[in-house]
N, C-alpha and C positions, 0 to 999 in steps of 0.2 A: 504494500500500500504506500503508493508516495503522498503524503501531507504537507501542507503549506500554511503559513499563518504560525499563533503558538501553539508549541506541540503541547505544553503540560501549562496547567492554568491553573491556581489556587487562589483563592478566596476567601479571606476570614476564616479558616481553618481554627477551630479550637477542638480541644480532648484532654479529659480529665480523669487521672488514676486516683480516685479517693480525694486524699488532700491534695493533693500534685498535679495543677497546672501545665501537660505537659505541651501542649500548643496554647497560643491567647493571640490568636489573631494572625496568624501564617498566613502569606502571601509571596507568592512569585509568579512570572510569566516567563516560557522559556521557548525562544524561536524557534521553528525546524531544524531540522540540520547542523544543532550546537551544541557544546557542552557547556553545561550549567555545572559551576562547583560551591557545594555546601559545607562553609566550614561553620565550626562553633564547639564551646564547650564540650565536656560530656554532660549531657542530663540539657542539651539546650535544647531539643526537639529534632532534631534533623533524623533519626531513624523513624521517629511517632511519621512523621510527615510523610514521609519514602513510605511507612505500611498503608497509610490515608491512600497516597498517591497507584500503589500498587492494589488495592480492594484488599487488602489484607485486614484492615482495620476500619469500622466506621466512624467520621469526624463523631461531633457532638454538636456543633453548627460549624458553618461556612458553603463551600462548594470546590470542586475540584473538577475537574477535564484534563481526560488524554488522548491525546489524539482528536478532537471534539467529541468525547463521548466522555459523559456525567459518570465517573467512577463511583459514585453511590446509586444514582437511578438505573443505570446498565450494567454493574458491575460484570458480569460477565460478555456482554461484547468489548467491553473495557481492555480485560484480558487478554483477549486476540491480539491487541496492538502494543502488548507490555511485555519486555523482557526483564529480568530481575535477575540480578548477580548477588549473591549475600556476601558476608565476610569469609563463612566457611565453605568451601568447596564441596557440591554434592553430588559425589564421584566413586566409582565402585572401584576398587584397586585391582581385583581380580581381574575384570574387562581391559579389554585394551583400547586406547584413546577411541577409536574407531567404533567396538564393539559398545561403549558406552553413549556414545554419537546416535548407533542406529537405537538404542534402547531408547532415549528419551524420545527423539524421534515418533520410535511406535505410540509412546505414553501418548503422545501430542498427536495420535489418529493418522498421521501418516503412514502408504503403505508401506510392503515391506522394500518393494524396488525404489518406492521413492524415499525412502530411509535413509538407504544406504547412498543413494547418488546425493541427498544434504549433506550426509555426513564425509564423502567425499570431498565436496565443495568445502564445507567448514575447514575441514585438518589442509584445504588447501588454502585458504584464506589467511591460518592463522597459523602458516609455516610449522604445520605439525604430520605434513604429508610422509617424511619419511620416518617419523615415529611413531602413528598410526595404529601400526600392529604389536607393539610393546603396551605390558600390562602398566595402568597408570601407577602403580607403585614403582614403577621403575623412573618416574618422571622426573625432573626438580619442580622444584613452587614455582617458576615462572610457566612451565609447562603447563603447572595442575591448572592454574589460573587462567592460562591461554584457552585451554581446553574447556574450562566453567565457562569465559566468555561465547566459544564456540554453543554450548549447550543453552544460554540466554536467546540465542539466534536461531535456534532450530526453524522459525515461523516468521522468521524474518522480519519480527516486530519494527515497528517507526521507532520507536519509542525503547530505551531500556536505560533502568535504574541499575546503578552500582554503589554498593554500600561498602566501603570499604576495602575497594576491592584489590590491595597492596599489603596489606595490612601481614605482619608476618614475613615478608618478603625481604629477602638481601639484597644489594644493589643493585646485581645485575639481573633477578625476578623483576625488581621494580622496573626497570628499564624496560625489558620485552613484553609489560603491560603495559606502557605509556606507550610504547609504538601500536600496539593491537589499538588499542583505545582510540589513538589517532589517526588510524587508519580507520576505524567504524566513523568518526566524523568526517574524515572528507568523505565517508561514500553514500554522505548524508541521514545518515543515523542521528537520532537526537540522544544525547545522553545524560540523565540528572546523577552526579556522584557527588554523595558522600565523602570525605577524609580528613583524613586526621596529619596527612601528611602534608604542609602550607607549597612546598615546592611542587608536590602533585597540581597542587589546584593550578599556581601560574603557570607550571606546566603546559596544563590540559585544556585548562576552561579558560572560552573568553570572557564569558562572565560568572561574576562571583559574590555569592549571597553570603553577610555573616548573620550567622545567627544565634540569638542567647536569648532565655526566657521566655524560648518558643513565638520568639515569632522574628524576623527579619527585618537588622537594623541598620544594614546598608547593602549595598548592590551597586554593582560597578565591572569596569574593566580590572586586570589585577593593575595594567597601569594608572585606571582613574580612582581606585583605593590608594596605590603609593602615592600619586601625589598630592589628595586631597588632605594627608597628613603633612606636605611639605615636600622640600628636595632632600638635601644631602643630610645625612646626620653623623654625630658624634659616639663611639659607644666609647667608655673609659671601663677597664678592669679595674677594680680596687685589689691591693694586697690581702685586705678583708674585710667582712662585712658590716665591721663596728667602722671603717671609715666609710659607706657609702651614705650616709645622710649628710657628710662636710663634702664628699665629692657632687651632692646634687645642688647642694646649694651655691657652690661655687659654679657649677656648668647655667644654673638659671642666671646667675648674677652677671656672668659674662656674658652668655648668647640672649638673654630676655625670654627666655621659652622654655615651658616647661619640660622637664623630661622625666624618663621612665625608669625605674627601677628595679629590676631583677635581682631580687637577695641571692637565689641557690646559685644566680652563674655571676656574681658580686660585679655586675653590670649596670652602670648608669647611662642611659641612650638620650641623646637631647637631638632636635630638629634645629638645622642651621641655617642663614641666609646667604653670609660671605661666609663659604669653608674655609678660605684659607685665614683668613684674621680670627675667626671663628678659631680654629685650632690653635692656633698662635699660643691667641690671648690663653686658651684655654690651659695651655702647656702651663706656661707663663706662672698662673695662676696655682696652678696645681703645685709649680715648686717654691713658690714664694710661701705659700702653706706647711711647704716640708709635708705634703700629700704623696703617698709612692703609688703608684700607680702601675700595676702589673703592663700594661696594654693601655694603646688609645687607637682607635682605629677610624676614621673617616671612611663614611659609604654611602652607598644608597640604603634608602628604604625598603623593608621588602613585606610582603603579607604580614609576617609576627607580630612589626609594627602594626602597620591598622586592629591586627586582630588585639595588641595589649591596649592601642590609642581607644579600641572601640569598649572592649567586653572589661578594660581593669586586667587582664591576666592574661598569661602566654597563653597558647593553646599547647595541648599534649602531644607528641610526636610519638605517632607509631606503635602507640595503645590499643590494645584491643578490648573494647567496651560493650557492655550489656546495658542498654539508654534505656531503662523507665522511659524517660520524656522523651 
């Protein structure tokens, strides 16, 4: 099914566990043919939202659409056009990449000839042609994960959610999923992901929703996030933690802005206008103090930033979480 317009549409999304708030008002719009990246919190709402959005889960109010079809009134033609990737890979070891291809396949009503020609197609799509015929325990994680994304695709969904879907993975896993991933959007695939991992997002997605207490408090390019914090910034290492409240107040007093503070990586980050006087003074400043200073580094801005300017706190890298909200 080709789709045009937005592929995934939310609306005032809410849902409540008990006492827990875990959406209040969710809202996104995400074009055809894009990846959309969800970063936030754990416990901010971005998995409640992915089950809303998949019929897994019914809001409590708002509205939702995929593909134009009302994921609560239709839930099941819904479906047809939804791919869904979870955190944990659901894969038979014993089978081999292929043999586990045609199975879902069948689950999914297809016959048995046309099974196996998707599943053809797939392990060729996702450069798993000539391992195939090896049992998926013989795989690595970037394989398994290849292979999960292959099995989202069976029905050639518009539309598919990934939650996660790095998560676990070593450098070079992470890697041959950034390229699959990027290769389903240019062949015009729409993609909603979830992560936890901030370089994933600027990676992948051109656009990027943060969100925290369930509902979404900015949306942007990841360039028009970095710079609506500013340009260049300063981070200072302290020697320790009992000197970062003299190193913040010296980096506000010099550059006029405020900055961020990271106790566990004994990090102070300030936004600058003139880098280079900006550091100067800063140096300057720091030894006229008799402040020692592990590190000073001048940079760009990158996702962290917005996500600590936005939410108050880092986000977690690389966590595997079980979100109530």
């Amino acid at each position: 099914m080709d789709f045009t317009g937005e592929a995934i549409i939310a609306e005032g999304l809410r849902k409540r566990y008990g006492d827990t708030e875990a959406l209040a008002g969710f809202g996104l719009a995400v074009p055809a043919g894009t990846v959309c990246g969800l970063l936030g919190p754990n416990g901010a709402g971005k998995t409640t939202a992915v089950r809303i959005l998949t019929t897994l889960v019914r809001p409590d109010a708002g509205r939702a659409e995929v593909a134009g079809v009302d994921v609560v009134r239709d839930a099941a033609r819904a479906r047809y056009h939804i791919g869904l990737v979870g955190q944990h890979a659901a894969l038979d070891e014993v089978l081999s990449g292929r043999q586990n291809l045609v199975m879902f396949g069948r689950l999914h009503h297809l016959g048995a000839a046309a099974a196996r020609r998707r599943a053809d197609e797939l392990l060729e799509r996702f450069g798993l042609a000539g391992t195939g015929g090896k049992p998926v325990a013989q795989y690595s994680g970037g394989m398994r994960r290849r292979l999960d994304l292959a099995v989202g695709l069976i029905l050639s969904p518009p539309v598919l959610f990934l939650d996660e879907p790095t998560t676990g993975l070593d450098p070079r896993g992470r890697e041959e999923v950034w390229e699959a991933v990027a290769a389903l959007a240019a062949s015009g695939t729409t993609v909603l992901l979830t992560t936890q991992y901030l370089e994933e997002a600027d990676r992948l997605a051109a656009r990027v929703c943060v969100v925290d207490a369930g509902r979404v408090i900015a949306e942007g390019t990841p360039a028009e996030l970095k710079a609506a914090i500013g340009g260049d910034r300063i981070d200072v290492v302290a020697a320790g933690t009992e000197g970062l409240p003299a190193v913040a107040a010296l980096a506000a007093r010099v550059t006029g802005a405020e900055p961020d503070t990271d106790v566990a990586a004994r990090r102070v980050s300030v936004p600058v206008r003139d880098r280079v006087a900006a550091l100067t003074g800063l140096v300057r400043a720091l030894d006229e103090a008799g402040i020692e200073a592990e590190d000073i580094v001048l940079r760009r801005p990158t996702l962290d930033d917005v996500f600590l300017h936005l939410t108050g706190h880092h986000q977690t890298r690389g966590t595997t979480t079980t979100e109530a909200a």
